[in-house]
C-alpha positions in Angstrom: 93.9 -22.4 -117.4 97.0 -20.1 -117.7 100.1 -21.0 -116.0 102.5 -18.3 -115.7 105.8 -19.0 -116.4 109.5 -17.3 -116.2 110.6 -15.9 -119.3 112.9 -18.5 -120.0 110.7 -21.6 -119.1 108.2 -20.1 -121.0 110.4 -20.1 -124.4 111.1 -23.8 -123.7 107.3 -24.7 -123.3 106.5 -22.8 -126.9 107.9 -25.9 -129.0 103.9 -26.7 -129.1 101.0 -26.1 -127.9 99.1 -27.5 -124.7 102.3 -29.4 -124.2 102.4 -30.7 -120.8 104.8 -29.2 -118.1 106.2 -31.4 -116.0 107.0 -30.4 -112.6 108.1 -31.9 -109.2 104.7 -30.7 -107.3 101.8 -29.6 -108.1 100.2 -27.5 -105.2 96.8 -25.6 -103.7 97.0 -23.4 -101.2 93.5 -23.6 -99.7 93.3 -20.6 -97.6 90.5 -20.0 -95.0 88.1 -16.6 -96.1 84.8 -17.5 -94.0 82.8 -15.3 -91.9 85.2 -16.2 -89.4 88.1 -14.5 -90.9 88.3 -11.0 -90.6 89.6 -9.0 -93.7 92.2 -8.3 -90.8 93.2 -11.5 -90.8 93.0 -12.3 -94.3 95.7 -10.3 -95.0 97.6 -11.5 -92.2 97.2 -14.9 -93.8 98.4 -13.9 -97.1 100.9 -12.4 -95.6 102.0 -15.6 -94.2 102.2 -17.4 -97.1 103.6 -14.4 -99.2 106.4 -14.6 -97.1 106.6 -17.9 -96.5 106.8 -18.9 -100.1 109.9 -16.2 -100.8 111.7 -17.5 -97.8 115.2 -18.9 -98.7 115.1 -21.9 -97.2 111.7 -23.0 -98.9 113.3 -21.6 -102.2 116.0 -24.0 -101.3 114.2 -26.6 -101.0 112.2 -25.9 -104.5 115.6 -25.9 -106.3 116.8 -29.0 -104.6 113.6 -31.1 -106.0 114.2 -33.1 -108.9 112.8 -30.8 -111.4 114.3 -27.6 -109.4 110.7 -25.9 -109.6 106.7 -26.2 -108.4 103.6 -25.3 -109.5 101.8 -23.7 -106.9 97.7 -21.9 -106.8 96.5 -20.2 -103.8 92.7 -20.3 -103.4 90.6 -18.8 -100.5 87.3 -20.7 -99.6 84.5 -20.2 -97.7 80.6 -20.5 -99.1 82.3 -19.9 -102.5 86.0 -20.6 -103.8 88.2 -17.9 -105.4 91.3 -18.5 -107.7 93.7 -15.7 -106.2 96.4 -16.3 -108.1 96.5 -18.2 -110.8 99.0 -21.5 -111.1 102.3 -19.9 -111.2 105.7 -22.2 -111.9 108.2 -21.2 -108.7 111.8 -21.9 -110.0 113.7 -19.0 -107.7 113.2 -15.6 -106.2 112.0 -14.2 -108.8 109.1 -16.0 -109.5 108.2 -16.4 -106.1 108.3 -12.8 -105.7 105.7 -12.0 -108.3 103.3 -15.0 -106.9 103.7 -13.3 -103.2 103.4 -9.3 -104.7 99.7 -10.5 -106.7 98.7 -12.4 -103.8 98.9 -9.1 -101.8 97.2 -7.3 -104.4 94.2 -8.6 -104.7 90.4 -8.2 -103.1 89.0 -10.2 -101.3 86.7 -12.7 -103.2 85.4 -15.2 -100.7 82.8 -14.7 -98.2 79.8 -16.5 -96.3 80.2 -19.8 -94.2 82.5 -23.0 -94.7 81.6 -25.0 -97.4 84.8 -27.5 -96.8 83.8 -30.3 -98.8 83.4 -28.2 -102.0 86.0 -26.1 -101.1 88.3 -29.6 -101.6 86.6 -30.8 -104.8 87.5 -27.4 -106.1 91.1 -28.3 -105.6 91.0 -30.9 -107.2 89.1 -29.3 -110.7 92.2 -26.9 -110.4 94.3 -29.7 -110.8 92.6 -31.7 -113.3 91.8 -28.7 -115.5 95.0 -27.2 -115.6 97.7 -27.7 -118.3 100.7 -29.0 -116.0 102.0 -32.6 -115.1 103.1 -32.7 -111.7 105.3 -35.8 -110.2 103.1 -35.0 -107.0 99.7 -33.6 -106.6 99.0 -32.0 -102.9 95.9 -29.7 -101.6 97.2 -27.5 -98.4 94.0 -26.8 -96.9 94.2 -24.3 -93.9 91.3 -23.2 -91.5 90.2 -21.9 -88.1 87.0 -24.2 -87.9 85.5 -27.6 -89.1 81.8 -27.1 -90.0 80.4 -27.6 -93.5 77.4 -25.7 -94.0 76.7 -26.1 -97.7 77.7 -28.1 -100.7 79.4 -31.7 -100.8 80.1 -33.5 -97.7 84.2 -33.2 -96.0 84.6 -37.1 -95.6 83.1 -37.8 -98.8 85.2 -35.1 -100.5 88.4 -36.0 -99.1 87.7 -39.9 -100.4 86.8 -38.6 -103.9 90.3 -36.2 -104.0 92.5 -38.8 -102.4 90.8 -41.6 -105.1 92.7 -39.2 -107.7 95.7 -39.6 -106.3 96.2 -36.5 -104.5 97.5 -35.7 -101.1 95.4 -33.1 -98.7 97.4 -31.8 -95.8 96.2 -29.6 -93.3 96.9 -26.2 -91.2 94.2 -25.9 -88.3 94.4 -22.6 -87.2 94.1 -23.0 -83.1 91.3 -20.3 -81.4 92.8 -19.8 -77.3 89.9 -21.9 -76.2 90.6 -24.9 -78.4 91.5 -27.8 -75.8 94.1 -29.3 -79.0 94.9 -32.4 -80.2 94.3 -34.7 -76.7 90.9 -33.3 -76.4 89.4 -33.7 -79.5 90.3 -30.2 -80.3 90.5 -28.6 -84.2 93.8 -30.6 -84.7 92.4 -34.3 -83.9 89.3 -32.8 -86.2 91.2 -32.0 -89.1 93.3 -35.3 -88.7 90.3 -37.3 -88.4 87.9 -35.8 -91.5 90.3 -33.6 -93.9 93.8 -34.9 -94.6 94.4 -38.1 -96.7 96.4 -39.6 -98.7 100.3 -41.0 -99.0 101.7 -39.4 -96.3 99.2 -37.0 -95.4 99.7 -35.1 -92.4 98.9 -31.9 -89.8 100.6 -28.8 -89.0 99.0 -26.8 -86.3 99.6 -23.0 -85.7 99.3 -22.8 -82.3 97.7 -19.3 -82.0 97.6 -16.1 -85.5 100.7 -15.5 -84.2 102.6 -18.5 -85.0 100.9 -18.9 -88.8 103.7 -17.8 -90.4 106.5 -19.9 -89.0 103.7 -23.3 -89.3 102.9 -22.2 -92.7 106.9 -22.3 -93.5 107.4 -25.5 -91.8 104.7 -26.9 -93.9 105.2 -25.7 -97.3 109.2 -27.2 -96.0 108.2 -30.4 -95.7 105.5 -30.6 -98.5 108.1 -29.7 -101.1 110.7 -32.0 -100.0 108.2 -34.8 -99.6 109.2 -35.8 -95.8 106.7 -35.8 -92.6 106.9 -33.9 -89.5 109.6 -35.4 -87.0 106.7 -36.7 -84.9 104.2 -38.4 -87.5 107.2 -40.2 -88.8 108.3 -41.7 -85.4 104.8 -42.7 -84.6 104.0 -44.0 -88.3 107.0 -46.3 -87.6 106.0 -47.7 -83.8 105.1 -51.0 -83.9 
């Protein structure tokens, strides 16, 4: 699989070929494109994460890793899984410019209902297939719903992905009816069957509206390797 590199990393990865590239992170946007994502929203999504990804405090964060750079794959899922964009090496701006600008270019390629559990294991072939050694290996899966209506099963997925060594974190998208976390709401779901993994973890967008901002917050602290304020202080009660 091709990984698309800055000019100058590129020149120092020609020394051979299918030489390894190491890298602090190696990560999958799983994006939600089910029947219950409008093309509306969709784009609103990739928006999100297009934006999120150029944001200078996330770029500061991707410099500040040990290797100063991340590979990152964004992947939409629903009865099928489509590659968006392909694994891309973020080092600065520039490079996360052009992964946001082909992100926002291209069609939609996913449709029909959740297939979560394949959905996962196709995270997982993207990491094992590609040509790139990442320190870390995390899937950021994000959806609006928690059924499974074809393919693999979502705990037994999750256990086979987390067996290789991989981290899945989560984004539940909230719907104004869902009674949250105390209620057994999307949140306690996606806690409960999805993440996994060394320090696994949820970040919830309250409502569309606030997707961008929690998809920020959780591309923040998946980069930098740290939990959200709250897991951590609850991780650590006795």
């Amino acid at each position: 699989m091709r990984l698309v590199l800055p000019a100058f990393v590129a020149l120092l990865g020609a020394a051979g070929p299918g030489a390894a590239q190491d890298t602090d992170l190696e990560l999958v946007l799983l994006a939600d494109a089910s029947g219950s994502i409008t093309q509306q929203e969709l784009l609103f999504q990739r928006e999100g994460y297009a934006q999120a990804i150029t944001d200078p405090e996330v770029l500061a964060v991707i410099t500040g890793t040990a290797y100063g750079h991340i590979a990152v794959t964004y992947v939409e899922w629903a009865a099928n899984q489509a590659q968006v964009v392909d694994w891309t090496l973020i080092d600065g701006p520039e490079a996360a410019q052009g992964f946001a600008d082909t992100l926002l270019a291209q069609p939609r390629q996913a449709y029909g209902r959740n297939a979560i559990g394949a959905a996962l294991l196709e995270g997982l072939r993207l990491m094992d297939q590609n040509d790139i050694e990442g320190w870390r290996r995390v899937i950021d899966f994000s959806g609006d719903s928690a059924g499974n209506w074809s393919g693999p099963g979502i705990e037994e997925s999750r256990d086979q992905v987390v067996a290789q060594g991989v981290t899945i974190n989560a984004l539940p998208i909230l719907r104004p009816d869902d009674p949250g976390r105390a209620q057994g709401g999307l949140e306690a779901v996606y806690e409960r069957r999805i993440i996994g993994g060394v320090g696994a973890f949820v970040v919830t967008a309250e409502s569309r509206d606030s997707f961008a901002e929690a998809v920020k917050r959780k591309l923040i602290l998946e980069i930098s390797g740290t939990l959200p304020r709250h897991v951590a202080q609850a991780r650590q009660a006795p």
